[in-house]
C-alpha atoms as one frame of an Amber mdcrd trajectory, in Angstrom:
protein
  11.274  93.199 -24.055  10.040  90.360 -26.367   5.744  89.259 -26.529   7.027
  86.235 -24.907   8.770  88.266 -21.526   5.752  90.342 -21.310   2.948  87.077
 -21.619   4.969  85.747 -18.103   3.232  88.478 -16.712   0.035  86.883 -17.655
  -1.544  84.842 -13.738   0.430  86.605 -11.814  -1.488  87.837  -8.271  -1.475
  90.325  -5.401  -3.251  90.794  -2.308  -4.000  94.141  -0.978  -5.667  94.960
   2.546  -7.872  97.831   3.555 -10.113  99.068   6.304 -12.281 101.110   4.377
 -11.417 104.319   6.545 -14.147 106.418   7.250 -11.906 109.333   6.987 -11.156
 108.825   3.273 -14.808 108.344   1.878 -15.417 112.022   3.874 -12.409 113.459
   2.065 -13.929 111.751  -1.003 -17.105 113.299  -0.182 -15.829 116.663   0.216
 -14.124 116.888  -3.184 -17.409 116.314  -4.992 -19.970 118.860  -6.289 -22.836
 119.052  -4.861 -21.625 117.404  -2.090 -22.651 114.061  -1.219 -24.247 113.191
   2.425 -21.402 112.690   4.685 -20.752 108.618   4.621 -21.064 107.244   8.130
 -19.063 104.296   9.184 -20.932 101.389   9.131 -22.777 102.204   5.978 -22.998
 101.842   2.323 -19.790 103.122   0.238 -21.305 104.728  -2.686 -20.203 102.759
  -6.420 -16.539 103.279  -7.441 -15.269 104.563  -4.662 -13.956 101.507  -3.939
 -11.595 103.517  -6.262 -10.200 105.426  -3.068  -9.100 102.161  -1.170  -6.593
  99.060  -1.916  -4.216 102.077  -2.909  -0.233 101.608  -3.818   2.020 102.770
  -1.767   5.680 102.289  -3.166   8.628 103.706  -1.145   9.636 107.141  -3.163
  12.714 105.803  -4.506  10.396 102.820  -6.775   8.568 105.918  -8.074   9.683
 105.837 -12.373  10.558 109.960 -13.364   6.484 109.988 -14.291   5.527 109.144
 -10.856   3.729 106.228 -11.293   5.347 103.362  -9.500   7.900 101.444 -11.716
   6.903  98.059 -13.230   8.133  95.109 -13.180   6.180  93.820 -10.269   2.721
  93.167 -10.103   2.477  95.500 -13.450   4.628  94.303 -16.394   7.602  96.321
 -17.130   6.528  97.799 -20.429   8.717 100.336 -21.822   6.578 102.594 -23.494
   6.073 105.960 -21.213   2.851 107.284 -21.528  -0.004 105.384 -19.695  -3.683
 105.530 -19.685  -6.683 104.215 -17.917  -8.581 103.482 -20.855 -11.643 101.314
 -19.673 -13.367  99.393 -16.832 -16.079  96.941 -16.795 -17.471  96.090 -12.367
 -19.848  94.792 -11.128 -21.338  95.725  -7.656 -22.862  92.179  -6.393 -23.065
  94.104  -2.576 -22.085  97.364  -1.113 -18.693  97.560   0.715 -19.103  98.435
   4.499 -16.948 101.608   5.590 -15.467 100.962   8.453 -14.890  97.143   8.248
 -11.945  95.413   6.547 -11.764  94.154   3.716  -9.209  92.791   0.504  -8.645
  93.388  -3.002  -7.315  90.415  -4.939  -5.799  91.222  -8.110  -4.242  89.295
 -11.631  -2.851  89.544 -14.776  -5.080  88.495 -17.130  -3.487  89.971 -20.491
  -0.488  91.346 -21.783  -0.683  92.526 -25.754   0.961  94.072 -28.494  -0.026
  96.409 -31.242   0.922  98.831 -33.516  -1.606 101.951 -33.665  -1.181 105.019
 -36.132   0.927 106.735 -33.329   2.909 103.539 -32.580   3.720 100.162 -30.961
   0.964  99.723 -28.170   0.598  97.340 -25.500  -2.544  96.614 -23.097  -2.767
  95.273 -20.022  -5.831  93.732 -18.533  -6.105  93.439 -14.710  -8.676  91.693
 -13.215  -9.404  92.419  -9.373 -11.847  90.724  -7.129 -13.000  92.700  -3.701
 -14.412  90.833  -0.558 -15.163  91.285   2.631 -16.852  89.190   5.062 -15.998
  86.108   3.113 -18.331  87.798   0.446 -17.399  88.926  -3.152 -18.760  92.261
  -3.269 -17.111  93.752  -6.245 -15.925  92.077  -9.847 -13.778  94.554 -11.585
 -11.362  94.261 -15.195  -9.639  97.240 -16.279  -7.926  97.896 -19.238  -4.568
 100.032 -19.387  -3.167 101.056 -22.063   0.802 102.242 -22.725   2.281 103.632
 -25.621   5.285 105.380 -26.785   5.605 109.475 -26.869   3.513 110.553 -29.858
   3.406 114.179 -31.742   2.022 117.170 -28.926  -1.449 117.090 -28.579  -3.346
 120.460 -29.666  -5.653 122.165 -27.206  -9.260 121.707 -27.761 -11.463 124.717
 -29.341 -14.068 125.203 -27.270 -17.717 125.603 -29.474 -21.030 126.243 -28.416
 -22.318 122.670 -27.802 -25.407 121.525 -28.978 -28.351 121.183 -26.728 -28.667
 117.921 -24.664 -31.171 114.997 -25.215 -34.578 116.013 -23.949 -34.709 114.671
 -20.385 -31.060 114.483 -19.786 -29.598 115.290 -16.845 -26.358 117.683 -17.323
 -23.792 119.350 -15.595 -20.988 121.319 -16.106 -17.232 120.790 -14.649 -14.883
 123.633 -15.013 -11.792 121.305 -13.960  -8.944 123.330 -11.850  -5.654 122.192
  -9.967  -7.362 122.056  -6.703  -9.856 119.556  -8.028  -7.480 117.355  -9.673
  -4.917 117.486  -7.046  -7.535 116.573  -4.404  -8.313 113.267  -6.473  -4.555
 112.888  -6.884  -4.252 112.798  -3.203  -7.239 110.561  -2.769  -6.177 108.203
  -5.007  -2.701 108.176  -4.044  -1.392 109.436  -7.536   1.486 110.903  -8.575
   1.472 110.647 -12.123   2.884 114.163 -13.603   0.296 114.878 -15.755  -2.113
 115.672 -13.309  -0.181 118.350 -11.674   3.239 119.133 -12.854   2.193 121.278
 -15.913   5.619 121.504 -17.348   6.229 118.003 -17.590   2.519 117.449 -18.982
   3.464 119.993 -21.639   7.130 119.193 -22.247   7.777 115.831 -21.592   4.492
 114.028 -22.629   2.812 116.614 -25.261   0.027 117.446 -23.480  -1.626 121.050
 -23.723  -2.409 121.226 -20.401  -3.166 119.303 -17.019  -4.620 116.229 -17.632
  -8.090 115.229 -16.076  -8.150 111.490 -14.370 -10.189 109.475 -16.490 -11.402
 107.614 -12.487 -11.791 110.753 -11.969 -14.605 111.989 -14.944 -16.057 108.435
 -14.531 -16.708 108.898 -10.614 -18.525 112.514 -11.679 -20.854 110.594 -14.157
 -21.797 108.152 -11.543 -22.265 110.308  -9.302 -24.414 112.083 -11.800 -26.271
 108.701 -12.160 -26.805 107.740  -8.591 -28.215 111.359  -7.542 -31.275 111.363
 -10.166 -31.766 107.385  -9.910 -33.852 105.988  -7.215 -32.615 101.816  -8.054
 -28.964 100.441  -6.987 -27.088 100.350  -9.757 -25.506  97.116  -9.984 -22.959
  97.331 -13.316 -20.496 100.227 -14.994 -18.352 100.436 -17.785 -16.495 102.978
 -19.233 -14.240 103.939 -22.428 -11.658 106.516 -22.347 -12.052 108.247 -25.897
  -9.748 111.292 -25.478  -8.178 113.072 -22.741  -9.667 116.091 -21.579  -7.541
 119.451 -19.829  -7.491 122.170 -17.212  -8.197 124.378 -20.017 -11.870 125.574
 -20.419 -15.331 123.260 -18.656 -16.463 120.082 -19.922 -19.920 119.003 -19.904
 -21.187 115.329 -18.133 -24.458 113.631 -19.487 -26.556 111.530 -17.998 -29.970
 109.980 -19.818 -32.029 107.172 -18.507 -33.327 104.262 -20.845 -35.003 101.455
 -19.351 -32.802  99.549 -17.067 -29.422 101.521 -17.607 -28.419 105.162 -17.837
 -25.914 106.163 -20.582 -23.322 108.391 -19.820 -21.235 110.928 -21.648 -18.544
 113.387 -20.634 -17.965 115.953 -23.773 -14.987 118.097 -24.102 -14.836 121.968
 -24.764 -15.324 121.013 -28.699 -18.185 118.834 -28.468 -15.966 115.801 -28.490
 -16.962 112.451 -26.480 -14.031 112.067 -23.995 -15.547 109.147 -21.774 -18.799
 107.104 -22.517 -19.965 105.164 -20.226 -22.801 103.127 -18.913 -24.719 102.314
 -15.219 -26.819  99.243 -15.101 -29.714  99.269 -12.769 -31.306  97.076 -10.278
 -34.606  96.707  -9.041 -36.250  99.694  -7.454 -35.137 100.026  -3.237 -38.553
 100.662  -1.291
């Protein structure tokens, strides 16, 4: 498929419908550590979890031998396999209301090619608008990135990490099947790599099980939002490397002025995810 196919992606729109079920922010809450106060209907949904709603749902047969849904729809059909959730930038203007319907309106907004040092790349950036009530409550552009089967990917040596920045707020994940096929569920996933360890290993070079990236960037806001007492009001993240079912990972948070960085370090010290919460103006 030529630069010019893909680019007739580019302004193309969907609408997607959802009652923000109070039954899926409680199985959201229930997959977290510590666990978050059980969401009531008719109050705030917590940042990104928004994430759990406005899901796809394509018939089994649509699903491409990876499990993600096959392109060529909304998504461009891009040949190259291997997919990744490489970065988001949302704003929260007001909180979503569980319990009351609302609508996710999506569009293309670019379709590229490169050529990286493991190959042709091409990125895909999605903008999607959330309302309800007639109000815009959440801005959102994400960034996906495919690219073609590259050399297996070693596992990470795991090294005695150096100590956080004084003040930081830390915690360890030690990542299993039951936590990533919980989010799998929740999100309505089927991508392989999460679950099918043969094909992760086999088929896409992976060492392991791969960790959602939604997934590490829901833990390090909910990392934020538990030691902040202001709304926070902007995130963005980067996906740096992928991280495994292998051995823990360690998720940092550190407050400076009106934002809190974020990190989420692999076994080896690596940064995985980086990310950053803006902050409001203190609730009393």
């Amino acid at each position: 498929m030529t630069a010019e196919d893909l680019a007739a992606w580019i302004g193309r729109t969907e609408r997607v419908e959802d009652d923000i079920s109070p039954a899926q922010a409680a199985a959201a809450a229930a997959m977290l550590e510590p666990p978050p106060p059980l969401p009531a209907k008719d109050s705030a949904l917590p940042p990104l979890w928004h994430w759990f709603y406005f899901l796809p749902r394509a018939p089994q047969s649509q699903l491409g031998i990876d499990g993600h849904p096959q392109r060529g729809g909304f998504i461009p059909p891009i040949p190259y396999p291997r997919r990744m959730f490489a970065g988001a930038r949302i704003r929260f203007h007001q909180p979503l209301i569980i319990g009351q319907p609302a609508w996710r309106e999506g569009i293309i907004r670019n379709v590229t090619q490169k050529s990286g040092r493991s190959g042709p790349l091409a990125f895909v950036t999605v903008g999607y608008n959330v309302y309800q009530n007639d109000s815009l409550c959440i801005e959102e552009e994400q960034d996906i990135v495919y690219r073609e089967p590259g050399a297996p990917i070693p596992a990470p040596v795991p090294l005695d990490l150096p100590p956080p920045p004084p003040g930081a707020w830390v915690r360890t994940v030690t990542p299993d099947t039951r936590l990533l096929f919980r989010f799998s569920a929740l999100t309505f996933n089927a991508h392989r790599i999460h679950y099918d360890r043969p094909y992760a290993k086999h088929e896409e070079g992976y060492p392991g099980l791969v960790v959602h990236g939604p997934l590490t960037a829901v833990l390090l806001m909910e990392l934020a939002r538990h030691n902040v007492n202001r709304p926070i009001i902007g995130f963005s993240f980067r996906s740096q490397a992928p991280l495994f079912d292998l051995a823990p990972f360690r998720l940092i948070a550190v407050l400076a002025d009106d934002r809190v960085e974020l990190t989420a370090q692999g076994p080896d010290g690596m940064t995985s995810l980086s990310a950053v919460a803006e902050l409001g103006k203190a609730e009393y």
